[in-house]
Structure formats: structure tokens, C-alpha cells
Backbone as XML, in Angstrom:
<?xml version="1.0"?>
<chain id="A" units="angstrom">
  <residue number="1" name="UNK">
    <atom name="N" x="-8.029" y="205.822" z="10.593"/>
    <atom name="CA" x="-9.322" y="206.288" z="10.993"/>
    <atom name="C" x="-9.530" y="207.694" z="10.446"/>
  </residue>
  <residue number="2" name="UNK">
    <atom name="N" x="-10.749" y="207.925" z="9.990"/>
    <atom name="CA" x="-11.153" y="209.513" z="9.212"/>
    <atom name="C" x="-10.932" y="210.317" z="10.536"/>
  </residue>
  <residue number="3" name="UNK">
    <atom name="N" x="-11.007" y="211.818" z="9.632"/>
    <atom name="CA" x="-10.920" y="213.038" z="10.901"/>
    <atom name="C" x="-12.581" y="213.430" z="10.851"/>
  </residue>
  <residue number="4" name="UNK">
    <atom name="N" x="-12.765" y="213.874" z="12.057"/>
    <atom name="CA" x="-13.950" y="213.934" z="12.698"/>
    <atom name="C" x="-14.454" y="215.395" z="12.349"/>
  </residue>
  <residue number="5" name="UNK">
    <atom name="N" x="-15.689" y="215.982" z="11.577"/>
    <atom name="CA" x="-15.937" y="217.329" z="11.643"/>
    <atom name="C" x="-16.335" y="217.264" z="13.465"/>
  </residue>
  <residue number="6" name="UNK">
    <atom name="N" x="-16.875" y="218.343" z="13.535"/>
    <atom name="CA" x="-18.148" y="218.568" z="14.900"/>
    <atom name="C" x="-19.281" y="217.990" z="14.671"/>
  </residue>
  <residue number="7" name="UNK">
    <atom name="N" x="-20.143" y="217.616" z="13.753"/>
    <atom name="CA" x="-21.008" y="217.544" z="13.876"/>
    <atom name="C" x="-21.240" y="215.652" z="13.713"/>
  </residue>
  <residue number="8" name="UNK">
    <atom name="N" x="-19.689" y="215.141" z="13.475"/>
    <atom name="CA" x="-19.439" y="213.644" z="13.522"/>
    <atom name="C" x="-18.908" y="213.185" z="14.806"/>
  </residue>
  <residue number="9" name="UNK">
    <atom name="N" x="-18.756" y="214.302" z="15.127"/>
    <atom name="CA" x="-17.839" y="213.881" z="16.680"/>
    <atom name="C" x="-18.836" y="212.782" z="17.886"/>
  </residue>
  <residue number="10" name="UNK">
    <atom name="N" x="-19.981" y="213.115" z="17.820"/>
    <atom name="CA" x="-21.307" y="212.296" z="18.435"/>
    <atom name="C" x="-20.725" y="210.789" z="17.904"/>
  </residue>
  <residue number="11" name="UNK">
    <atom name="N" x="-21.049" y="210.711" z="16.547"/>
    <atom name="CA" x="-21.294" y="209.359" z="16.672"/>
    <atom name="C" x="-20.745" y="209.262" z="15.175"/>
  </residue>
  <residue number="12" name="UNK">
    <atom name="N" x="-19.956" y="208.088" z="14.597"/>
    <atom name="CA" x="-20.208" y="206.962" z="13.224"/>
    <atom name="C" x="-19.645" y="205.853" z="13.141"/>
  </residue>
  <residue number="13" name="UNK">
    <atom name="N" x="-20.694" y="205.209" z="11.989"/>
    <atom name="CA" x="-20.376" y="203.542" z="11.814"/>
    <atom name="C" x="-19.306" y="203.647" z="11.228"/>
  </residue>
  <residue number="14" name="UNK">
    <atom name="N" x="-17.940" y="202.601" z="11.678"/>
    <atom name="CA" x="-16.560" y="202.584" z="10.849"/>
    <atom name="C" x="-17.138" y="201.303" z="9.542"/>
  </residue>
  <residue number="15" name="UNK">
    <atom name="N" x="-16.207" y="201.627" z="8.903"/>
    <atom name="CA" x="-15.971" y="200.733" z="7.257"/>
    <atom name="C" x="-16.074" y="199.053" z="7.931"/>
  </residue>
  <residue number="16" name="UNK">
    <atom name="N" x="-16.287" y="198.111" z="7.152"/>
    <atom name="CA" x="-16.355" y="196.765" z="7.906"/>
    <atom name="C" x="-15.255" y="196.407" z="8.287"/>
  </residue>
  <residue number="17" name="UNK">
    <atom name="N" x="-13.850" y="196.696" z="7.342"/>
    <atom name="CA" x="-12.534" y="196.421" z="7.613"/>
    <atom name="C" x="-12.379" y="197.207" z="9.002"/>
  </residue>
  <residue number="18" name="UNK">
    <atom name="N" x="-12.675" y="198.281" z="9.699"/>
    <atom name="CA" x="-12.516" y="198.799" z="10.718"/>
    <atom name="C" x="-12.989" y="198.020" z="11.712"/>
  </residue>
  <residue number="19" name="UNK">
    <atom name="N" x="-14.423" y="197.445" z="11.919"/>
    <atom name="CA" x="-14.978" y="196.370" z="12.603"/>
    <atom name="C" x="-14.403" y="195.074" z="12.768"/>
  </residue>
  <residue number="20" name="UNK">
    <atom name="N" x="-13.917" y="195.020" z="11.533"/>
    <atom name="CA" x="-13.341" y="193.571" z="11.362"/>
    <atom name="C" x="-11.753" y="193.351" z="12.669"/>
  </residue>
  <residue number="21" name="UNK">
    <atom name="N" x="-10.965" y="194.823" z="12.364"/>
    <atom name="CA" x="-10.140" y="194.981" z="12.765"/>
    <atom name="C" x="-10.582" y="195.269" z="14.677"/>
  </residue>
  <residue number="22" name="UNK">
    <atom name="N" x="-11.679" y="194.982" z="14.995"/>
    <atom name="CA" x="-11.915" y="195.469" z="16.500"/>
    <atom name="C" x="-12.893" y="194.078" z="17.024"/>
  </residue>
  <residue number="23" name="UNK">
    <atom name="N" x="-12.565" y="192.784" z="16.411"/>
    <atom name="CA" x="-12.842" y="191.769" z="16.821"/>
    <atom name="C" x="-13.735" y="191.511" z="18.835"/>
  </residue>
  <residue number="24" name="UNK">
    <atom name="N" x="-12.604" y="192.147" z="19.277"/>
    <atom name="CA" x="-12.854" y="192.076" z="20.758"/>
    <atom name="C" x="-13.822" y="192.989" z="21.532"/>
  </residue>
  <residue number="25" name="UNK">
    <atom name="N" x="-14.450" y="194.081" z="20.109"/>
    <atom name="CA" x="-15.632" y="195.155" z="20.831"/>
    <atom name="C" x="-16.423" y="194.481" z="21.275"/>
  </residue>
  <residue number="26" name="UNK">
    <atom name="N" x="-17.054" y="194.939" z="22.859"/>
    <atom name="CA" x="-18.349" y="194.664" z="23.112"/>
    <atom name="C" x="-19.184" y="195.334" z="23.214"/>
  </residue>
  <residue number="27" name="UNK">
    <atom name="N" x="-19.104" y="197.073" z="22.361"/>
    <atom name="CA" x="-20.221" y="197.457" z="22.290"/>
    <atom name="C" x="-21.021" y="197.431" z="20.180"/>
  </residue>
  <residue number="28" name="UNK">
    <atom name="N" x="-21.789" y="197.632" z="20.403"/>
    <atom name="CA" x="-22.528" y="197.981" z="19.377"/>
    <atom name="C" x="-22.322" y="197.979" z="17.891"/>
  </residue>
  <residue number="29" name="UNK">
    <atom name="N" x="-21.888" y="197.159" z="16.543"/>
    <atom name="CA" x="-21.713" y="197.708" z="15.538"/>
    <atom name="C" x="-20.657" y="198.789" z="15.513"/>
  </residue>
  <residue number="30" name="UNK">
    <atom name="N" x="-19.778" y="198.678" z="16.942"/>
    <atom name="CA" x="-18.682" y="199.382" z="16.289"/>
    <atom name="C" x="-18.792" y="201.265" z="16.653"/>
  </residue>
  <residue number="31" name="UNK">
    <atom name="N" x="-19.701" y="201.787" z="17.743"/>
    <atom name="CA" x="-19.745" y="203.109" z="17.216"/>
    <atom name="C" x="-18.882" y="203.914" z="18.121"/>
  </residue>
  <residue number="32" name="UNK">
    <atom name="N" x="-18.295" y="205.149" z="17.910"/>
    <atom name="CA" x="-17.146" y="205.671" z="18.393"/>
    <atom name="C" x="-17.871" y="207.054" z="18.818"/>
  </residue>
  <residue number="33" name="UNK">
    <atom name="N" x="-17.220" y="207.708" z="19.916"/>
    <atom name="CA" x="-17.383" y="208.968" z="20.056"/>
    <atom name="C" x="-15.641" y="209.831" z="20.246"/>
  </residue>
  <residue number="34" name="UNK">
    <atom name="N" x="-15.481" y="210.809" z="19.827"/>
    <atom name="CA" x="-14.267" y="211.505" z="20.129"/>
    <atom name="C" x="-13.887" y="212.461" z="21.869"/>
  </residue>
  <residue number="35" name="UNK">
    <atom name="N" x="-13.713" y="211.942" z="22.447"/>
    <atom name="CA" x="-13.476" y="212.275" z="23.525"/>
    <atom name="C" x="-12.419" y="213.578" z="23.789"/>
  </residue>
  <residue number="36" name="UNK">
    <atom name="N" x="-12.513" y="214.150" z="24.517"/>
    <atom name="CA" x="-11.881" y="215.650" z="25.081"/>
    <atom name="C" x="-10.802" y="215.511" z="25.466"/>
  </residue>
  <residue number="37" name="UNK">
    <atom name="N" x="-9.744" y="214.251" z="25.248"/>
    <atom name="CA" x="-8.424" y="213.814" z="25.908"/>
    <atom name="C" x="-7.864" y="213.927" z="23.902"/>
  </residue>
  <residue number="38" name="UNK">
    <atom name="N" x="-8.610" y="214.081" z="22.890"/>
    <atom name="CA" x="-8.064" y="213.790" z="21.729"/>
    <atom name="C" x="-7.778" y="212.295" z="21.126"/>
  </residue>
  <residue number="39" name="UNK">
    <atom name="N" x="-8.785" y="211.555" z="21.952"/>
    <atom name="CA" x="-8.925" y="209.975" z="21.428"/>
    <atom name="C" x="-10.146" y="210.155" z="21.390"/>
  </residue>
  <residue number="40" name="UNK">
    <atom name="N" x="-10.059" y="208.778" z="20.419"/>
    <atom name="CA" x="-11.757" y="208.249" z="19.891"/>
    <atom name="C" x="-11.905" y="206.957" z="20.446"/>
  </residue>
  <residue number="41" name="UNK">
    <atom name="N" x="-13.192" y="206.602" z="21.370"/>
    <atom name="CA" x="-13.599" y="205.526" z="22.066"/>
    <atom name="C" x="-14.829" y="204.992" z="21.739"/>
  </residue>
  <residue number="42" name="UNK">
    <atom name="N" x="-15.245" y="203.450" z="22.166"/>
    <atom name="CA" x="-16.470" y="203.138" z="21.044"/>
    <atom name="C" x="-17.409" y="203.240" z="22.513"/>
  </residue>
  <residue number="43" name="UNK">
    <atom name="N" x="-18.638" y="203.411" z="22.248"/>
    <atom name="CA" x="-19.253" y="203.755" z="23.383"/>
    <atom name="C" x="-20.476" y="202.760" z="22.991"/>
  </residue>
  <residue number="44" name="UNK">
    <atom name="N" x="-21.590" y="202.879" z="24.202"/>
    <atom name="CA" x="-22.779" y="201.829" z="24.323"/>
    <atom name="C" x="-23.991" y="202.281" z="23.878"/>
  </residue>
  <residue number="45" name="UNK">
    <atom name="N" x="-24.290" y="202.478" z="22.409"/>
    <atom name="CA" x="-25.397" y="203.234" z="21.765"/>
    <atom name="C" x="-26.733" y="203.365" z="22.312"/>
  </residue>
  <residue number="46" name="UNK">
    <atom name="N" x="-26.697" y="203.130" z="23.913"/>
    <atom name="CA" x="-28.133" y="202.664" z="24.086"/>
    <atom name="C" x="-27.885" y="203.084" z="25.391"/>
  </residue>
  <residue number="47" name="UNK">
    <atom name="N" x="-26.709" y="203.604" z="25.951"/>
    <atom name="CA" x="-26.660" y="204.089" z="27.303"/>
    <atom name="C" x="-26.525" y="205.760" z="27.769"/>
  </residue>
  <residue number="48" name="UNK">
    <atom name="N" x="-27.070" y="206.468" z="25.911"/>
    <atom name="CA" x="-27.220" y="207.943" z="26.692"/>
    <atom name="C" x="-28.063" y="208.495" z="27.686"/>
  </residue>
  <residue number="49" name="UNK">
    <atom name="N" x="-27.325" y="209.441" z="28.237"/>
    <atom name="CA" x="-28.708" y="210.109" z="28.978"/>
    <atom name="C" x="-28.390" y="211.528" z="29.068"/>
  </residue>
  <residue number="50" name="UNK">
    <atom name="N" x="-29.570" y="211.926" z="29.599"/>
    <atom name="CA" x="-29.321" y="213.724" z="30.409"/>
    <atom name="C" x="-30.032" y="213.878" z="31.350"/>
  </residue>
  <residue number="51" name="UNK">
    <atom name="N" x="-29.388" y="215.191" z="31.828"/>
    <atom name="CA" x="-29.611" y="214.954" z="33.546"/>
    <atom name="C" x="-30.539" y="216.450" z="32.958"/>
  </residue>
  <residue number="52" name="UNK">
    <atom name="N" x="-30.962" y="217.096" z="34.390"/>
    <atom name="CA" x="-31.898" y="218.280" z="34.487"/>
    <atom name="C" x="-31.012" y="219.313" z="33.886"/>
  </residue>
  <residue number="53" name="UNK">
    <atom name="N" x="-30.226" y="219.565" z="33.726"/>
    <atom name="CA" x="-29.620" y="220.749" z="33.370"/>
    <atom name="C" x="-28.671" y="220.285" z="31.660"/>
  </residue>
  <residue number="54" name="UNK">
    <atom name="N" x="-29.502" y="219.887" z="31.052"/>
    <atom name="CA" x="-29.799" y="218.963" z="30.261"/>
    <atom name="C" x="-27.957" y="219.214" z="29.804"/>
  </residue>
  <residue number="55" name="UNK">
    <atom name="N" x="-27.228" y="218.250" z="30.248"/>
    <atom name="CA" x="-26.179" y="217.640" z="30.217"/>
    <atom name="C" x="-26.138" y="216.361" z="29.719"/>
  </residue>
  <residue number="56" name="UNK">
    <atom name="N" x="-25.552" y="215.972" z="28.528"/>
    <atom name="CA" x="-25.937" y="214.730" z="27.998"/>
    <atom name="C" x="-24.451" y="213.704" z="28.228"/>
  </residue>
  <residue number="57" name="UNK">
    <atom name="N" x="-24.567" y="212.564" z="28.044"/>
    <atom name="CA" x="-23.593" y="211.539" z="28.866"/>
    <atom name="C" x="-23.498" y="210.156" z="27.833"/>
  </residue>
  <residue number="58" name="UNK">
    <atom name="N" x="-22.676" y="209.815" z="27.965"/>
    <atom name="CA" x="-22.895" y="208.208" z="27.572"/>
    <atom name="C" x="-21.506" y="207.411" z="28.140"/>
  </residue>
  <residue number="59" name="UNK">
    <atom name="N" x="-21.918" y="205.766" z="27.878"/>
    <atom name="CA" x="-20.715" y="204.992" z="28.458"/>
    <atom name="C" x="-19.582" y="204.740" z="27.077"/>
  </residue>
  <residue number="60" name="UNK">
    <atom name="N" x="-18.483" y="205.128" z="27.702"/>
    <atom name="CA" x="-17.527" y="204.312" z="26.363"/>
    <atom name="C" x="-16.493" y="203.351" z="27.157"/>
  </residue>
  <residue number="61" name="UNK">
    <atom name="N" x="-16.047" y="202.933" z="26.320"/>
    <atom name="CA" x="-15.395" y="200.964" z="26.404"/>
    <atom name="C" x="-14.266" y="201.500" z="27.902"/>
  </residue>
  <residue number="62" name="UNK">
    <atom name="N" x="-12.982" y="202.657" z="27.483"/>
    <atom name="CA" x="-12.430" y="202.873" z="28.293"/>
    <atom name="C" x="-12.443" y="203.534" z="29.152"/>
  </residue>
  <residue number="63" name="UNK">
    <atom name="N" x="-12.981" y="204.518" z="28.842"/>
    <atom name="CA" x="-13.159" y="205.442" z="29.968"/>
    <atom name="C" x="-14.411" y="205.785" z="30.673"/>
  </residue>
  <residue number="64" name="UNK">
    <atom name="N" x="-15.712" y="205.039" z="30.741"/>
    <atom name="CA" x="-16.492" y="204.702" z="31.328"/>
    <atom name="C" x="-17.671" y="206.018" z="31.041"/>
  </residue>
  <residue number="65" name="UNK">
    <atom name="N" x="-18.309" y="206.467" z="31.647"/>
    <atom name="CA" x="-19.377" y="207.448" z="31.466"/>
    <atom name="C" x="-18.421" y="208.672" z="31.406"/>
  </residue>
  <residue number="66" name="UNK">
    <atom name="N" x="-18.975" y="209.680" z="30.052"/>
    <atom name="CA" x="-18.156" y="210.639" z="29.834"/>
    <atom name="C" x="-19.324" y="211.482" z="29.031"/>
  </residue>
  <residue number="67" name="UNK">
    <atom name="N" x="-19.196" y="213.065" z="29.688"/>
    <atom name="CA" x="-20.205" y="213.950" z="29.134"/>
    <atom name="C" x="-19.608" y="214.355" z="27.622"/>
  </residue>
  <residue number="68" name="UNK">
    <atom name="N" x="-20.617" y="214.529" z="26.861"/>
    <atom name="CA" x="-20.912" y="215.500" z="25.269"/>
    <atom name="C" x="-20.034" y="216.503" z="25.835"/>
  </residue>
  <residue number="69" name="UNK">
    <atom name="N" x="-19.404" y="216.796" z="24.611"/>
    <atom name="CA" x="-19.053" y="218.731" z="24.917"/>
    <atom name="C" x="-19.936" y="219.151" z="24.143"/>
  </residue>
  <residue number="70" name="UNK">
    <atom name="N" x="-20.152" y="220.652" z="24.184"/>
    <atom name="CA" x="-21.622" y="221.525" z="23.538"/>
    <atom name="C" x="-22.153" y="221.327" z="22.148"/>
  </residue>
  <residue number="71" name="UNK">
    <atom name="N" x="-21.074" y="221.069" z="21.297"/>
    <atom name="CA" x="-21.408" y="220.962" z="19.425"/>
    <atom name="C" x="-22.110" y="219.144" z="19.525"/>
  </residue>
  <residue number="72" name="UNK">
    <atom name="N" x="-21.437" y="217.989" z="19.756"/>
    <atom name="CA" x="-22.351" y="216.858" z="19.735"/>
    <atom name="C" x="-23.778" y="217.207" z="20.699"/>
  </residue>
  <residue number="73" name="UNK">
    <atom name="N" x="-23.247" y="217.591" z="22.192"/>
    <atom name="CA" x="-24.584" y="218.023" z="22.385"/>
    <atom name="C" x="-26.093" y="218.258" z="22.147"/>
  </residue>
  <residue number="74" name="UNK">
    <atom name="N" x="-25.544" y="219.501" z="21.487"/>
    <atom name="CA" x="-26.252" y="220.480" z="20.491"/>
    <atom name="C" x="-27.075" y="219.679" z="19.469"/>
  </residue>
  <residue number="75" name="UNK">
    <atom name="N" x="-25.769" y="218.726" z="19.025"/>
    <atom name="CA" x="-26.401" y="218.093" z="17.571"/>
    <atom name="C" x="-27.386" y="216.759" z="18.123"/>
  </residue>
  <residue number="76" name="UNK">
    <atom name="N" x="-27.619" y="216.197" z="19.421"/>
    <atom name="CA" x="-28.141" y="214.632" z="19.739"/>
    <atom name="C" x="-29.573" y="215.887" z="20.471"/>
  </residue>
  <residue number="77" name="UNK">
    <atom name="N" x="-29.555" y="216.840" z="20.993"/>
    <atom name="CA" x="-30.587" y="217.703" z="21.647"/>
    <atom name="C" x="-31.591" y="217.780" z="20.457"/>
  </residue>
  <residue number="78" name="UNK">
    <atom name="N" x="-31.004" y="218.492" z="18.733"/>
    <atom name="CA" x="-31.831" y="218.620" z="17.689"/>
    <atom name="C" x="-31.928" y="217.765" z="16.730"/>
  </residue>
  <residue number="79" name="UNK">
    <atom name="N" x="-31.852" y="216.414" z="17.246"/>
    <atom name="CA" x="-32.057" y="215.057" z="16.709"/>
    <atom name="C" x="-32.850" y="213.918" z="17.570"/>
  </residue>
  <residue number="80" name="UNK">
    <atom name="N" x="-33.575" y="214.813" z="18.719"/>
    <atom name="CA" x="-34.459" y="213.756" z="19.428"/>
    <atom name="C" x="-35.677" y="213.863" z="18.683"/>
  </residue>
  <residue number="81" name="UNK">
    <atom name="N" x="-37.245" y="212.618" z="18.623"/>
    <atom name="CA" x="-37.962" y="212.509" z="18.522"/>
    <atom name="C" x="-39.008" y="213.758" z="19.430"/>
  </residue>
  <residue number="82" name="UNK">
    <atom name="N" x="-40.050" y="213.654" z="18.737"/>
    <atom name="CA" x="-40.942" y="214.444" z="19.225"/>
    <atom name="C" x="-41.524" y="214.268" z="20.725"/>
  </residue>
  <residue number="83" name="UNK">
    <atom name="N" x="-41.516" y="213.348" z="20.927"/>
    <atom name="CA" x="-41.249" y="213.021" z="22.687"/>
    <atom name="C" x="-40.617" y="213.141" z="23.006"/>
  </residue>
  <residue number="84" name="UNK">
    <atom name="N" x="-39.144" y="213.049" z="22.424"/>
    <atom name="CA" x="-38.144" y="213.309" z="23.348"/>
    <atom name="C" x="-37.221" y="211.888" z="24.262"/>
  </residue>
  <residue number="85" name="UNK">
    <atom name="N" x="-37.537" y="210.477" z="23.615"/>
    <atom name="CA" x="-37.335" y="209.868" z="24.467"/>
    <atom name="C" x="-36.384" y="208.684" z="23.668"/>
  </residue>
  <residue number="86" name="UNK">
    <atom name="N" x="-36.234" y="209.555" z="22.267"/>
    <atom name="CA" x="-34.885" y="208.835" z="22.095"/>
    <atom name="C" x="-34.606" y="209.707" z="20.901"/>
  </residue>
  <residue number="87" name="UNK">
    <atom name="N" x="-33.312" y="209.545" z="20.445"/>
    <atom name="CA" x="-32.641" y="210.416" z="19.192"/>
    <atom name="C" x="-32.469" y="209.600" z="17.906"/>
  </residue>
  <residue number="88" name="UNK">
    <atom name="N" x="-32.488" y="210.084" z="17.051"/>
    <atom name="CA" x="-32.808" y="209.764" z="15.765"/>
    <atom name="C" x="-31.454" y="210.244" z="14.940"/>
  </residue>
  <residue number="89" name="UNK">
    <atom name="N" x="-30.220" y="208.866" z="14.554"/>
    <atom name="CA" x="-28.947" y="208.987" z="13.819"/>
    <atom name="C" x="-29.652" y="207.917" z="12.405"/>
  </residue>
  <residue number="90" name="UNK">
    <atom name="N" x="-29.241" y="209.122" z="11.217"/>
    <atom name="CA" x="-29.662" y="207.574" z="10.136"/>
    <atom name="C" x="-30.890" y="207.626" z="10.003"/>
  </residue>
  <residue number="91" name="UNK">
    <atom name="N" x="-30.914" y="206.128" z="9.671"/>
    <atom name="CA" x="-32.439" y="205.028" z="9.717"/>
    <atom name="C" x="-32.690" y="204.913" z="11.537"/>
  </residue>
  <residue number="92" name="UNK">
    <atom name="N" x="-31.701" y="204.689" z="12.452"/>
    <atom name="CA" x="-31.229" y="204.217" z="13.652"/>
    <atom name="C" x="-32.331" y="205.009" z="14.513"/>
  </residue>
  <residue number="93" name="UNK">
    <atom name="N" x="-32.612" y="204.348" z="15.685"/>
    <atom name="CA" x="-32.897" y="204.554" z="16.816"/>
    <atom name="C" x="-32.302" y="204.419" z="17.880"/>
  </residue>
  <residue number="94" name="UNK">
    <atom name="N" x="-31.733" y="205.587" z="19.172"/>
    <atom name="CA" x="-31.540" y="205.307" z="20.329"/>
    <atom name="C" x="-32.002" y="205.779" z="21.300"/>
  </residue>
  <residue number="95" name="UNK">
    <atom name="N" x="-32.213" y="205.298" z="22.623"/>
    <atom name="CA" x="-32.813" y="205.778" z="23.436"/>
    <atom name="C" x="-32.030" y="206.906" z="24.006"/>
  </residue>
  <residue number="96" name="UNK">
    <atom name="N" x="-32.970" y="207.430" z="24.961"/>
    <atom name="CA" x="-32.579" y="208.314" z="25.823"/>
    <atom name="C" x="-32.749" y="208.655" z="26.962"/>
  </residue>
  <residue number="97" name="UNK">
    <atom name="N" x="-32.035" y="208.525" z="28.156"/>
    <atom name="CA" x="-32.500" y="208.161" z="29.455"/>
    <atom name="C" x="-32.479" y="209.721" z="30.336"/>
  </residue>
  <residue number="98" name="UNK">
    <atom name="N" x="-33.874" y="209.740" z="31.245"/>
    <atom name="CA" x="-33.684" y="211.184" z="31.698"/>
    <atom name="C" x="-33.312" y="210.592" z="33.007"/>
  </residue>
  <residue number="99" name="UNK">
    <atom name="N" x="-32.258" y="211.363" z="33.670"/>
    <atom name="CA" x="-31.898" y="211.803" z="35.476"/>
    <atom name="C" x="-32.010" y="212.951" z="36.023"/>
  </residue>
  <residue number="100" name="UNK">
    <atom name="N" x="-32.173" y="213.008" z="37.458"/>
    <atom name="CA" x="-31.559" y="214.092" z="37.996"/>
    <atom name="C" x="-30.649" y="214.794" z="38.379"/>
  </residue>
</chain>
């Protein structure tokens, strides 16, 4: 698996042989986030959110809902749409769910 700058740490699509090799994913085309334990987990491209104190979140396979640290953050905050109601990776669209 490649090494992650900061500004990849959010999110990328692996090679097909990587997919190929993860037969049993049930989330999404495969997409990974790097987690704060120093593993990379594939998470549910469609289950971010942020809360009021705009803390951003998503679900991954093992370890269940787990917050951004500040640099992905940073980078999914200045990659939302002009509404604001989903972020823009790529060609790609994902949503974005607001809480309190």
C-alpha cells in the first residue's frame, strides 16, 4: 500500500489489484482513510458528517465512527460545494451530513 501525504490521508481509490485483493469490502469502491492508531481503514463514502463545532466524522469498516484530525479536515471543509451539503473528491460526489 502507498504512503499517505496529508492531504491523501482523507481519502483514495486503491489500484484494481488492491480491490481485487479486498474481495470481502462492504464499503464503497474500496476507499480508505488513515486513522490516528497508524492504520489505514476503508470507510463509508457517504456517511460523513459535522457537528456544530464543525468537527468532521465518518464510519470505517473497523473501527466504527472516527473523527478527521485537522489537515484532512481542513482539506474536506475547502472541498465542499457552494451550499455546503456535500464535498467534492475528483469527478466524485459525497454528501455531507450536518449534527449537533
Amino acid at each position: 500500500m502507498k504512503t499517505l501525504n496529508p492531504l491523501e490521508q482523507l481519502l483514495y481509490t486503491p489500484s484494481l489489484e488492491q480491490t481485487r485483493t479486498q474481495h470481502n469490502h462492504p464499503y464503497e469502491k474500496g476507499m480508505f482513510i488513515s486513522i490516528n492508531n497508524h492504520k489505514t481503514d476503508s470507510l463509508d463514502p457517504h456517511s460523513f458528517r459535522i457537528d456544530k463545532k464543525e468537527r468532521c466524522f465518518v464510519i470505517s469498516q473497523n473501527y466504527g465512527e472516527v473523527m478527521l484530525a485537522d489537515t484532512p479536515r481542513f482539506w474536506l471543509l475547502n472541498h465542499l460545494n457552494e451550499s455546503g451539503s456535500y464535498f467534492v473528491f475528483g469527478k466524485k460526489h459525497f454528501p455531507l451530513a450536518y449534527h449537533e
